[in-house]
Biotite code that builds the C-alpha atoms (Angstrom):
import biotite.structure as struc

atoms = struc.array([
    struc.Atom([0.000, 0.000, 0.000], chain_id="A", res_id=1, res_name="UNK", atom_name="CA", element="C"),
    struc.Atom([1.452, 3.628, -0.932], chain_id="A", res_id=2, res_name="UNK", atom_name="CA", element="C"),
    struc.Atom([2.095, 5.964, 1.799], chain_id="A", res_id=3, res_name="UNK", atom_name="CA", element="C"),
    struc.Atom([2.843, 9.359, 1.557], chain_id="A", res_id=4, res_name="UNK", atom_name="CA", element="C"),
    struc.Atom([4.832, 11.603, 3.853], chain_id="A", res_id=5, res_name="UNK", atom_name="CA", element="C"),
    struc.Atom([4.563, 15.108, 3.965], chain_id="A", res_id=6, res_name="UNK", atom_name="CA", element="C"),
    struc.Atom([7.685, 16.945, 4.777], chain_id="A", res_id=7, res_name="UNK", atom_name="CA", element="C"),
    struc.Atom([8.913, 20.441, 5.124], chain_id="A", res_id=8, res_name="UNK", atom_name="CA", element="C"),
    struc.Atom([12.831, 20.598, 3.973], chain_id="A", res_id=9, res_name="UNK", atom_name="CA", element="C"),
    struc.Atom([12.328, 24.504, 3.911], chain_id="A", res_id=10, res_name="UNK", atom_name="CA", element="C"),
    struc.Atom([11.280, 25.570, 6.797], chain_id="A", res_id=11, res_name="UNK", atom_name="CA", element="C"),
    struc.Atom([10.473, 23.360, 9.281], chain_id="A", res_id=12, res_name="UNK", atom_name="CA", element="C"),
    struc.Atom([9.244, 23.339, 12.804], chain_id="A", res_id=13, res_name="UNK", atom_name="CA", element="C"),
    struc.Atom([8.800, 26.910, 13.212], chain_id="A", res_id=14, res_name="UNK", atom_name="CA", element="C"),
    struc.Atom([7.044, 26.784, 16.684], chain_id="A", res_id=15, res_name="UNK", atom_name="CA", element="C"),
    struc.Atom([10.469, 25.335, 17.909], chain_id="A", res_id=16, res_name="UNK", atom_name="CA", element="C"),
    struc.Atom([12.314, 28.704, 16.914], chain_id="A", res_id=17, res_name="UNK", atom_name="CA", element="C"),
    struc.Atom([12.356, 29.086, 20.954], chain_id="A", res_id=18, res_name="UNK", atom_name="CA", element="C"),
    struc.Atom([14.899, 25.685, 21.664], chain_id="A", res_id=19, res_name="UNK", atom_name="CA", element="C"),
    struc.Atom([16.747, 25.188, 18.190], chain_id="A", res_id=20, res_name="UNK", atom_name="CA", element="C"),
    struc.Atom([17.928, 27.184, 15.114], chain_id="A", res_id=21, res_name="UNK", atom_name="CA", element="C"),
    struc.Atom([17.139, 27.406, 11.975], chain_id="A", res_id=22, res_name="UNK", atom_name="CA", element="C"),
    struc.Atom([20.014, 25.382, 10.728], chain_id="A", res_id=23, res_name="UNK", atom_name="CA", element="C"),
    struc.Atom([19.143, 22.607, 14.153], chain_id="A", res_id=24, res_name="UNK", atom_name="CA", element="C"),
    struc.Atom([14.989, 22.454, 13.031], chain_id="A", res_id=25, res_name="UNK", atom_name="CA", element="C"),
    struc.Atom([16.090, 21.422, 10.101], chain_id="A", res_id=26, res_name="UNK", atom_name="CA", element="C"),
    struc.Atom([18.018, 18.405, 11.717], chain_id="A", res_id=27, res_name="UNK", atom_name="CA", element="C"),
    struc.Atom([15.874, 17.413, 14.247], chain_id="A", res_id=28, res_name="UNK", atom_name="CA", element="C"),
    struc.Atom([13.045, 17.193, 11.603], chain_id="A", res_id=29, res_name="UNK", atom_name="CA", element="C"),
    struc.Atom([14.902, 14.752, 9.660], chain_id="A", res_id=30, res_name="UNK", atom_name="CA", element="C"),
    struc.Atom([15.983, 12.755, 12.515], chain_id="A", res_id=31, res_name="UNK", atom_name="CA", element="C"),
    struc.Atom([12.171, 12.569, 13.056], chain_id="A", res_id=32, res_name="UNK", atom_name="CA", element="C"),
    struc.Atom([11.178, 11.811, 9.618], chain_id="A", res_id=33, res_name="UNK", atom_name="CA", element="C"),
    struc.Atom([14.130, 8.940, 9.902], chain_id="A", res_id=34, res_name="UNK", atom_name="CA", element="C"),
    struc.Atom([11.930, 7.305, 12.561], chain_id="A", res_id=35, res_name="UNK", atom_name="CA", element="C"),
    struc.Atom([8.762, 7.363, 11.025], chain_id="A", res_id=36, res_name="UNK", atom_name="CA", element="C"),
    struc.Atom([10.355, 5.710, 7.982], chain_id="A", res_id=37, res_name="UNK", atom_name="CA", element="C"),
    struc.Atom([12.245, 2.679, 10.146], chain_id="A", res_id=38, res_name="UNK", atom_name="CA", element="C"),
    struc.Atom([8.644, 2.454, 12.364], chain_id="A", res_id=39, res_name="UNK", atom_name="CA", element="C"),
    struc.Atom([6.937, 2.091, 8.602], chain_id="A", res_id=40, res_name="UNK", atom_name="CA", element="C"),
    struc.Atom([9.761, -0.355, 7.021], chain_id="A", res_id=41, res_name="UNK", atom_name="CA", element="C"),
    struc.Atom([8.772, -3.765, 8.084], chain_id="A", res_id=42, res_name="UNK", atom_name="CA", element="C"),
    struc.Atom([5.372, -2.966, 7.124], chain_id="A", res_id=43, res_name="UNK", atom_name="CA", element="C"),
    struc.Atom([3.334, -3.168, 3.735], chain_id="A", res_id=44, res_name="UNK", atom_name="CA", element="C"),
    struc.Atom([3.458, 0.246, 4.021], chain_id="A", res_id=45, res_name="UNK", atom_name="CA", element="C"),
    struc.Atom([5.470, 1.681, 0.862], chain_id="A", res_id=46, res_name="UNK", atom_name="CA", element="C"),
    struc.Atom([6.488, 5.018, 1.566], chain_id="A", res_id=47, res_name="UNK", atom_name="CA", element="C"),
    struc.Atom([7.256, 8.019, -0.515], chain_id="A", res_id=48, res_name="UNK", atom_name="CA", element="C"),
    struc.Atom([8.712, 11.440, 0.994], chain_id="A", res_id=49, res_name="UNK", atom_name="CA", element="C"),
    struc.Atom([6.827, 14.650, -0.634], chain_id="A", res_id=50, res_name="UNK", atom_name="CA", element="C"),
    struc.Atom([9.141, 17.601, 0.168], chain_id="A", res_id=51, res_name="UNK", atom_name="CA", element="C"),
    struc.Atom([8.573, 21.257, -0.005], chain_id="A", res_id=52, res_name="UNK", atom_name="CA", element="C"),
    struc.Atom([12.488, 20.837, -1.272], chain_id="A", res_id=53, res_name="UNK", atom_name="CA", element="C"),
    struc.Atom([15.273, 18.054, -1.755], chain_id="A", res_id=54, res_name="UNK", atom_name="CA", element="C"),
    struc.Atom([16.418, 17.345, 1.739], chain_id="A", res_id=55, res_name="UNK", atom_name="CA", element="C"),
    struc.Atom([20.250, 17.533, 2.194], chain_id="A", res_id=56, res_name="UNK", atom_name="CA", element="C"),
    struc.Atom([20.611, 14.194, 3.825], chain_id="A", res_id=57, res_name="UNK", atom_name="CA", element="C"),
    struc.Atom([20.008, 10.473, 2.299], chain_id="A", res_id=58, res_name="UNK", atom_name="CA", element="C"),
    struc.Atom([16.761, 8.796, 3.419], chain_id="A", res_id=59, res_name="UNK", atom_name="CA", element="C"),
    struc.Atom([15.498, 5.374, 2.499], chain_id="A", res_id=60, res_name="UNK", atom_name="CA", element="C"),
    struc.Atom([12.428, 5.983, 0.932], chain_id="A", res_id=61, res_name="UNK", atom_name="CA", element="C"),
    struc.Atom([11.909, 7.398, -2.534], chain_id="A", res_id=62, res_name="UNK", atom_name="CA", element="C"),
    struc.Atom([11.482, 11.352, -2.647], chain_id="A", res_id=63, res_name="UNK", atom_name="CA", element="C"),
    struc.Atom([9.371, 13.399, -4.446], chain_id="A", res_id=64, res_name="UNK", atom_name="CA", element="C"),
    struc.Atom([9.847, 17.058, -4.408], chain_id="A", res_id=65, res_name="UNK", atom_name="CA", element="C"),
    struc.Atom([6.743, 19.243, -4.827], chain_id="A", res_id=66, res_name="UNK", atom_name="CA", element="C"),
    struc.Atom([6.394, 22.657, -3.133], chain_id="A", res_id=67, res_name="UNK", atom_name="CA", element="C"),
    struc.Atom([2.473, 23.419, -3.576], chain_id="A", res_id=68, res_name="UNK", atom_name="CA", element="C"),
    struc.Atom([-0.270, 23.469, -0.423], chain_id="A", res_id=69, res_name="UNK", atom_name="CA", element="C"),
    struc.Atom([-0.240, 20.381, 1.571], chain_id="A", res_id=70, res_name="UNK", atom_name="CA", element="C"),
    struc.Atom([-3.690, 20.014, 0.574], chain_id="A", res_id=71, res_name="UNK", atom_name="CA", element="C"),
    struc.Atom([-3.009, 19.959, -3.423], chain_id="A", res_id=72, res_name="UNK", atom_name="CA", element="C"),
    struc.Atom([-0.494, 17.393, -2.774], chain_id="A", res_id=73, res_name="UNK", atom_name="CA", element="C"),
    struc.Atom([-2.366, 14.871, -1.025], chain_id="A", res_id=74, res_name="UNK", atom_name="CA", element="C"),
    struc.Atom([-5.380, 15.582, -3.383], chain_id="A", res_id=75, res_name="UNK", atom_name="CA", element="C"),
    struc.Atom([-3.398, 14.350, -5.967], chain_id="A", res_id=76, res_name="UNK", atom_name="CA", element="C"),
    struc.Atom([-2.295, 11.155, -4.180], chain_id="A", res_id=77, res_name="UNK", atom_name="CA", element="C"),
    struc.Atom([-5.806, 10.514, -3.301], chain_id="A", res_id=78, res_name="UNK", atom_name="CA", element="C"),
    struc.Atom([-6.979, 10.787, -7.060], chain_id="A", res_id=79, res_name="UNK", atom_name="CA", element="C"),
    struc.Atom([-3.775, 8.842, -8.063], chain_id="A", res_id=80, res_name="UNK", atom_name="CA", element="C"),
    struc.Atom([-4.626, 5.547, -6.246], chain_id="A", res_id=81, res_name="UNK", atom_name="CA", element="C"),
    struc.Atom([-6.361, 4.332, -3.012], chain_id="A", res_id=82, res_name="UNK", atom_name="CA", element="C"),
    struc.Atom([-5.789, 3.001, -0.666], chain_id="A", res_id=83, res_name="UNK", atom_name="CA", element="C"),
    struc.Atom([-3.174, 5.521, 0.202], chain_id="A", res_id=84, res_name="UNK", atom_name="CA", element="C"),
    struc.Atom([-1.930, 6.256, 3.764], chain_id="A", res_id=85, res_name="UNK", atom_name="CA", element="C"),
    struc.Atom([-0.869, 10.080, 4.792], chain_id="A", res_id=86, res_name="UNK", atom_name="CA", element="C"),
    struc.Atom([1.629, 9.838, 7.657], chain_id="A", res_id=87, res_name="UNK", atom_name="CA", element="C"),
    struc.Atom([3.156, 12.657, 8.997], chain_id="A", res_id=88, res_name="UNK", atom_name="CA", element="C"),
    struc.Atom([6.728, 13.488, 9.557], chain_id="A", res_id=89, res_name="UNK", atom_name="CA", element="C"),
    struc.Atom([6.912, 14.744, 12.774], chain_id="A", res_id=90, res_name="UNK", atom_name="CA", element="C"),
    struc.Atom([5.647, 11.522, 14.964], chain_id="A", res_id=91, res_name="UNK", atom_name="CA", element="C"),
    struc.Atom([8.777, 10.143, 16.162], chain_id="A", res_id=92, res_name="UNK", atom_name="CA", element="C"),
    struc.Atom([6.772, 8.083, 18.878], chain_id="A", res_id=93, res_name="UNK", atom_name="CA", element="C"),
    struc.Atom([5.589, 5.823, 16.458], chain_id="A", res_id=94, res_name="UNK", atom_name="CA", element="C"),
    struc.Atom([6.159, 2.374, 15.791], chain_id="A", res_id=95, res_name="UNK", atom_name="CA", element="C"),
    struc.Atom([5.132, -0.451, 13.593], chain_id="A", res_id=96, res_name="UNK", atom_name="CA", element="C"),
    struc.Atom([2.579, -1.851, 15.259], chain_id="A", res_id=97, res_name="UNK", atom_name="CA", element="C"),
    struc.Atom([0.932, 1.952, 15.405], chain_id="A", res_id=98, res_name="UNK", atom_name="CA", element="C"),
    struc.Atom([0.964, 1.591, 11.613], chain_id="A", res_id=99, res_name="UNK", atom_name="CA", element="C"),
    struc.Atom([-0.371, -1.492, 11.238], chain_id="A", res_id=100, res_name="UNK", atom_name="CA", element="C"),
    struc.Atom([-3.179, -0.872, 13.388], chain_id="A", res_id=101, res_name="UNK", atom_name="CA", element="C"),
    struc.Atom([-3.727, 2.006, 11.047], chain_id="A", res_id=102, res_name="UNK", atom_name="CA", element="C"),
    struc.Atom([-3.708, -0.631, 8.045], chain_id="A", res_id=103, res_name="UNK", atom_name="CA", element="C"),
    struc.Atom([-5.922, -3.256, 10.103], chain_id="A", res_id=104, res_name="UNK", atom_name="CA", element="C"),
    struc.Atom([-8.767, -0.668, 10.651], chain_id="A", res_id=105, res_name="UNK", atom_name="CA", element="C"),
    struc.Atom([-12.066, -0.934, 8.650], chain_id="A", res_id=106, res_name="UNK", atom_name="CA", element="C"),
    struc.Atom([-13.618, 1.991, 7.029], chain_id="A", res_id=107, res_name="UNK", atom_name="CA", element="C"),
    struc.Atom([-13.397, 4.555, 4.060], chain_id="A", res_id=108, res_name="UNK", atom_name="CA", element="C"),
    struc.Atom([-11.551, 6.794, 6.005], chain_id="A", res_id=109, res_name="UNK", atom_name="CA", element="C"),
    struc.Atom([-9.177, 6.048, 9.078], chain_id="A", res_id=110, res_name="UNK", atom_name="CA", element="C"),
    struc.Atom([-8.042, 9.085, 10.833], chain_id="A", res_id=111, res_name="UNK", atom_name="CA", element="C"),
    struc.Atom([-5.453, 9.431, 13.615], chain_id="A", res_id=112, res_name="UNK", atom_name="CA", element="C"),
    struc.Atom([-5.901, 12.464, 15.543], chain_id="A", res_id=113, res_name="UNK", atom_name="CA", element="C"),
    struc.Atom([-3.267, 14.583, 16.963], chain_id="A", res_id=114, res_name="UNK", atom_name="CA", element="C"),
    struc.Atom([-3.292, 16.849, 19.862], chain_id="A", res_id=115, res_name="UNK", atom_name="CA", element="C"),
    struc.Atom([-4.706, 20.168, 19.588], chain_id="A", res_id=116, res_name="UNK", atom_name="CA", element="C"),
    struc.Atom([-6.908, 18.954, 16.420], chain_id="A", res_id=117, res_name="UNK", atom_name="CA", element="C"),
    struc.Atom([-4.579, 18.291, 13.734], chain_id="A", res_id=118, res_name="UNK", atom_name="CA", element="C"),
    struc.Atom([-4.494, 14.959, 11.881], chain_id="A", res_id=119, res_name="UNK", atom_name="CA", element="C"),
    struc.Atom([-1.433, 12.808, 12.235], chain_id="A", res_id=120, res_name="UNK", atom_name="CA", element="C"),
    struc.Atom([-1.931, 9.846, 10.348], chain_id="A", res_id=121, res_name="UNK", atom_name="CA", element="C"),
    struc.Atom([-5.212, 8.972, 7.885], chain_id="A", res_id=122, res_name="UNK", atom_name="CA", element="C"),
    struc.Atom([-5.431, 5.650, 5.294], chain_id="A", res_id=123, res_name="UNK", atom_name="CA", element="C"),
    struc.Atom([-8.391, 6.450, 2.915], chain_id="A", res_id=124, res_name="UNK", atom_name="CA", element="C"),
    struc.Atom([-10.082, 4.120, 0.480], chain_id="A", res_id=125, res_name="UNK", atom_name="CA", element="C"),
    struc.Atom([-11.859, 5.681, -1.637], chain_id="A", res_id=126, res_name="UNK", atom_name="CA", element="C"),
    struc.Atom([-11.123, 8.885, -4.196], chain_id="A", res_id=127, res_name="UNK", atom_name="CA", element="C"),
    struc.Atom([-14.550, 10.375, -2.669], chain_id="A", res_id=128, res_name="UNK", atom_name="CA", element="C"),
    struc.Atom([-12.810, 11.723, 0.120], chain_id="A", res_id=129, res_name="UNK", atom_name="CA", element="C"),
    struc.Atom([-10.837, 15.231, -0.127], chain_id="A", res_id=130, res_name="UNK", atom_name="CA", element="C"),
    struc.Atom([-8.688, 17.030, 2.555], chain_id="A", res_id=131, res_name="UNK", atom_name="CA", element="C"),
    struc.Atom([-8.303, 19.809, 4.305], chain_id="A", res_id=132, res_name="UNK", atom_name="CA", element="C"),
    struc.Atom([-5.475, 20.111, 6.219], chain_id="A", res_id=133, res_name="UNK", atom_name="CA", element="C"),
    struc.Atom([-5.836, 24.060, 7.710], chain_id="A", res_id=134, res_name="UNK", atom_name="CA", element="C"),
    struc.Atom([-6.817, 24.818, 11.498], chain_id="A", res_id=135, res_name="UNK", atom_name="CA", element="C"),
    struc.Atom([-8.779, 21.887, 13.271], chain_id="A", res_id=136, res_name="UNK", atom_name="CA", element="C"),
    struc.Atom([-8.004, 19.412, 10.261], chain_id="A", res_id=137, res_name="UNK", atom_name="CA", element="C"),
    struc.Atom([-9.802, 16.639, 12.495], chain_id="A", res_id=138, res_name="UNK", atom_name="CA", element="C"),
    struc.Atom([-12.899, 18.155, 12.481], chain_id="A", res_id=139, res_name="UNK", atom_name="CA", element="C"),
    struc.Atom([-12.739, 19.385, 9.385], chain_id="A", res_id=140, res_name="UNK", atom_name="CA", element="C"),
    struc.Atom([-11.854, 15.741, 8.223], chain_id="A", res_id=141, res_name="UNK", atom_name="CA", element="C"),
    struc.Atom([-15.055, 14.317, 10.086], chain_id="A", res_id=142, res_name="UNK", atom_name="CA", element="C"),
    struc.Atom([-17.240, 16.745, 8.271], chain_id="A", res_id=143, res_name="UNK", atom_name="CA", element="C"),
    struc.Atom([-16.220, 15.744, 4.434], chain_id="A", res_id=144, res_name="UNK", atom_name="CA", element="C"),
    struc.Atom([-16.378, 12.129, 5.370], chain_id="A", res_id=145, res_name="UNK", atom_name="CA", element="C"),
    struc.Atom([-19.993, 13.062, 6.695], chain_id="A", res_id=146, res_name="UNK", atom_name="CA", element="C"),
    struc.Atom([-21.352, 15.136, 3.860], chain_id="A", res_id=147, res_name="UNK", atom_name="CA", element="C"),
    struc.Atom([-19.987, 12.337, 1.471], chain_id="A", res_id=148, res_name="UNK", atom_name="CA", element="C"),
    struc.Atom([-21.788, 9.397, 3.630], chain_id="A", res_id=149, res_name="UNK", atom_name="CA", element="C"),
    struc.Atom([-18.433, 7.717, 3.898], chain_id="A", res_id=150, res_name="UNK", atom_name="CA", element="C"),
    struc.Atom([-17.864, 5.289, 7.041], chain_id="A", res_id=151, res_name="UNK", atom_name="CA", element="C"),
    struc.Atom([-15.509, 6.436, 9.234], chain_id="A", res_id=152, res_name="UNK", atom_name="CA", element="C"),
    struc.Atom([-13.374, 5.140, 12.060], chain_id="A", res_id=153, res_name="UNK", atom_name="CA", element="C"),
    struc.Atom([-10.738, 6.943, 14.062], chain_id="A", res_id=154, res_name="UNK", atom_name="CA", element="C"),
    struc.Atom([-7.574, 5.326, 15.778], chain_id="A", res_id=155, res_name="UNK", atom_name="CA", element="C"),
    struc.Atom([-7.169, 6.725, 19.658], chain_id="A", res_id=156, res_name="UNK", atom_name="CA", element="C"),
    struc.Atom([-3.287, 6.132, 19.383], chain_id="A", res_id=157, res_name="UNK", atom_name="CA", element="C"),
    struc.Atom([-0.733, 7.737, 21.749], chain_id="A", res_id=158, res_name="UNK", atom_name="CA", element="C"),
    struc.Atom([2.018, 6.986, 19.673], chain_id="A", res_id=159, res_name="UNK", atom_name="CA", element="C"),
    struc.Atom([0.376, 8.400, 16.242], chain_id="A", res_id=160, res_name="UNK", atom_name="CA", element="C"),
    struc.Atom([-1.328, 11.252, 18.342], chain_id="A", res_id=161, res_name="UNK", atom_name="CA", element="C"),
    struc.Atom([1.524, 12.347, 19.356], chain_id="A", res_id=162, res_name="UNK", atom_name="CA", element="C"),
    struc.Atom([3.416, 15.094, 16.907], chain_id="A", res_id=163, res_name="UNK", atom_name="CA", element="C"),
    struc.Atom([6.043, 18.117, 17.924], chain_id="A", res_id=164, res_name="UNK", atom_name="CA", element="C"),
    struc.Atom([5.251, 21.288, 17.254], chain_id="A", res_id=165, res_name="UNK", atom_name="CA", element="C"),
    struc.Atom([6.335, 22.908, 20.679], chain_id="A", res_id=166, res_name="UNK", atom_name="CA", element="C"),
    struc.Atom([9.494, 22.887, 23.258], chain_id="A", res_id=167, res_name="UNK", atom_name="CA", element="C"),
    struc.Atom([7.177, 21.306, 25.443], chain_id="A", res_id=168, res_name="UNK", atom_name="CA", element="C"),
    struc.Atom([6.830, 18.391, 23.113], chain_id="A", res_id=169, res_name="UNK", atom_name="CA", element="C"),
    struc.Atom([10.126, 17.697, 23.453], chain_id="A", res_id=170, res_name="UNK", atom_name="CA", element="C"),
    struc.Atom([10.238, 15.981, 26.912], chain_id="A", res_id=171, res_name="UNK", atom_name="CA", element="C"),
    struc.Atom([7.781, 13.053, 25.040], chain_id="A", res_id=172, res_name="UNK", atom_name="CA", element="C"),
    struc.Atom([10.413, 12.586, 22.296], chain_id="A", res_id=173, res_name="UNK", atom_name="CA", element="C"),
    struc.Atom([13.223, 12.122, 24.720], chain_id="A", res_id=174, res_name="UNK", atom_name="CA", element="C"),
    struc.Atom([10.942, 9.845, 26.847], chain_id="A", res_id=175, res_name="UNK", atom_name="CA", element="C"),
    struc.Atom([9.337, 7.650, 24.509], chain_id="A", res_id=176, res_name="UNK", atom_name="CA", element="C"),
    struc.Atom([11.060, 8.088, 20.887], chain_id="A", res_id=177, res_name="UNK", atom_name="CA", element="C"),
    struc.Atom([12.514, 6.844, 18.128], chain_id="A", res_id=178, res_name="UNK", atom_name="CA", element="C"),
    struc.Atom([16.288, 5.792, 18.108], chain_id="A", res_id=179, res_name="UNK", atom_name="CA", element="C"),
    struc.Atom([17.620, 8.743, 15.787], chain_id="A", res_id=180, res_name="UNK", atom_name="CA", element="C"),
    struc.Atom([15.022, 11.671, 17.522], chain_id="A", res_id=181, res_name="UNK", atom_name="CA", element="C"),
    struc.Atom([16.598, 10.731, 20.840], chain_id="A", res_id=182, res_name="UNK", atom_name="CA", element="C"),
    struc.Atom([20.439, 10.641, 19.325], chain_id="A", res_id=183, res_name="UNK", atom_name="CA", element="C"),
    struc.Atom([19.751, 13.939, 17.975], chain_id="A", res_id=184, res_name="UNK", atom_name="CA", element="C"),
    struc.Atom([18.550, 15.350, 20.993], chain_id="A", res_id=185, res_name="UNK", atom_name="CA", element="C"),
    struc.Atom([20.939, 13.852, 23.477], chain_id="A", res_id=186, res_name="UNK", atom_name="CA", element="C"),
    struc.Atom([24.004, 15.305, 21.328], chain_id="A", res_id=187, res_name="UNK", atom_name="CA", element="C"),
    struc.Atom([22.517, 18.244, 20.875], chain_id="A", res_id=188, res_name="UNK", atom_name="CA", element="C"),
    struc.Atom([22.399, 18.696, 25.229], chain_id="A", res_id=189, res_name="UNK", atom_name="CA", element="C"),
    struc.Atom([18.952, 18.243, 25.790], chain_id="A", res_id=190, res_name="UNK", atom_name="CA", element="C"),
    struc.Atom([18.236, 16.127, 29.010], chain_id="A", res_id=191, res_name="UNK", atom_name="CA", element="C"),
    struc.Atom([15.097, 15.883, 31.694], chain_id="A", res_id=192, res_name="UNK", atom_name="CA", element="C"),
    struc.Atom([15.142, 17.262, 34.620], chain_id="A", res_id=193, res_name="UNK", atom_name="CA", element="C"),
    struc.Atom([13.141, 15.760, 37.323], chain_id="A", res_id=194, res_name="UNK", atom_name="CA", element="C"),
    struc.Atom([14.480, 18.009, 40.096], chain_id="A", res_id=195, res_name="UNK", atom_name="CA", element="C"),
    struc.Atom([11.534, 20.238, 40.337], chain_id="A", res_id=196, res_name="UNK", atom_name="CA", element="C"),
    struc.Atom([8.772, 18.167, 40.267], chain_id="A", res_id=197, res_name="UNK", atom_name="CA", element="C"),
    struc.Atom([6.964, 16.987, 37.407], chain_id="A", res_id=198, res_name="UNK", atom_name="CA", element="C"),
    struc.Atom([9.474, 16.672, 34.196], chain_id="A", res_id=199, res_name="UNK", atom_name="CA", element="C"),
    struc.Atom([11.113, 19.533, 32.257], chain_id="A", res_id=200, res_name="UNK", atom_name="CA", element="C"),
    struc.Atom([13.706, 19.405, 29.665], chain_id="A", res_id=201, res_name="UNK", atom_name="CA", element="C"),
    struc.Atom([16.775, 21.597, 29.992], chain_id="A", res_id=202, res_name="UNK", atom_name="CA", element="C"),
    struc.Atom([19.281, 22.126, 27.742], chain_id="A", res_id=203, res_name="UNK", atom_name="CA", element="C"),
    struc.Atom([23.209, 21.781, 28.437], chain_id="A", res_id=204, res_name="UNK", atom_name="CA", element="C"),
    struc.Atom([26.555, 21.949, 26.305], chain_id="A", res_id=205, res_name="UNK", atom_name="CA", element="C"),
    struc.Atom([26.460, 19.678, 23.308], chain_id="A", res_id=206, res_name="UNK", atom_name="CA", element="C"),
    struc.Atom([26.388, 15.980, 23.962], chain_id="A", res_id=207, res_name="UNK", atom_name="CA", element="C"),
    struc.Atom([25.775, 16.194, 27.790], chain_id="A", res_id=208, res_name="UNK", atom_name="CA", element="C"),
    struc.Atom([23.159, 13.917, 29.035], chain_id="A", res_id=209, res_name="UNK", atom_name="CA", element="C"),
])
């Protein structure tokens, strides 16, 4: 089964201007994408990255570059082909069994929602549906499915639910991750600090732990 993955090599992770640079979002978002494609290789999953721009590291997945709206792109795969999956490229909690669950779930539409209303992770089955991927792309994503009378079933998933957007995010990567989202982090000097309380991540000198 195809599966595309959305990624930003231009700009990525903007909300995490506060904890990394330019130059270290860019990094950390591949390390990220690097998980979701080992969580999606012994699967039947076969991925392809879309990317706003060629990414200056070698991944093992096929790339495509295209640079339009998020929501022209996975139009197109839609119309293409279904079944298609959409995974995201910032869910570096997830593993293979998250994705086959994905796969193993009945329904026109599967959708994984992600905190604060995005929508992580969707398989669809049918060229009916269409997408729209702007401000609460959940609910958004319920009401096409309903207007089209399409059956659909949503995955309550931790580990597909979970995406990074914000610095506070970060503490779930470091607990819970993928091998190469943790490496990253770790080198780069972030650690958790359980001194206070309930756990923050600080940041120290470059490969402290």
């Amino acid at each position: 089964m195809r599966a595309c993955i959305p990624f930003d090599a231009t700009t990525p992770k903007r909300r995490l201007g506060s904890a990394l640079s330019a130059s270290e979002r860019v990094d950390f978002a591949i390390a990220m994408l690097r998980d979701v494609l080992q969580a999606m290789a012994p699967t039947e999953l076969e991925p392809t990255v879309i990317a706003t721009e060629k990414p200056d590291a070698t991944l093992p997945a096929p790339i495509r570059v295209d640079d339009r709206p998020l929501d022209a792109v996975i139009e197109d795969a839609i119309e293409a082909e279904t079944p298609v999956a959409v995974v995201m490229a910032d869910l570096p909690l997830v593993e293979p069994e998250s994705l086959a669950r994905l796969q193993a779930t009945a329904g026109d539409v599967v959708l994984a929602p992600g905190r604060g209303g995005g929508t992580n992770a969707m398989l669809v089955r049918t060229d009916s549906f269409s997408v729209d991927y702007h401000g609460a792309s959940i609910r958004d994503h319920r009401r096409i499915a309903a207007a089209r009378a399409l059956d659909v079933s949503e995955i309550d998933s931790f580990r597909l639910g979970t995406d990074v957007d914000e610095p506070a995010d970060l503490i779930e990567v470091l607990l819970h991750g993928g091998p190469h989202s943790v490496a990253w982090l770790r080198e780069a000097g972030f650690r958790i600090e359980t001194t206070a309380g309930r756990p923050t991540v600080t940041r120290g000198p470059p490969g402290s732990t």
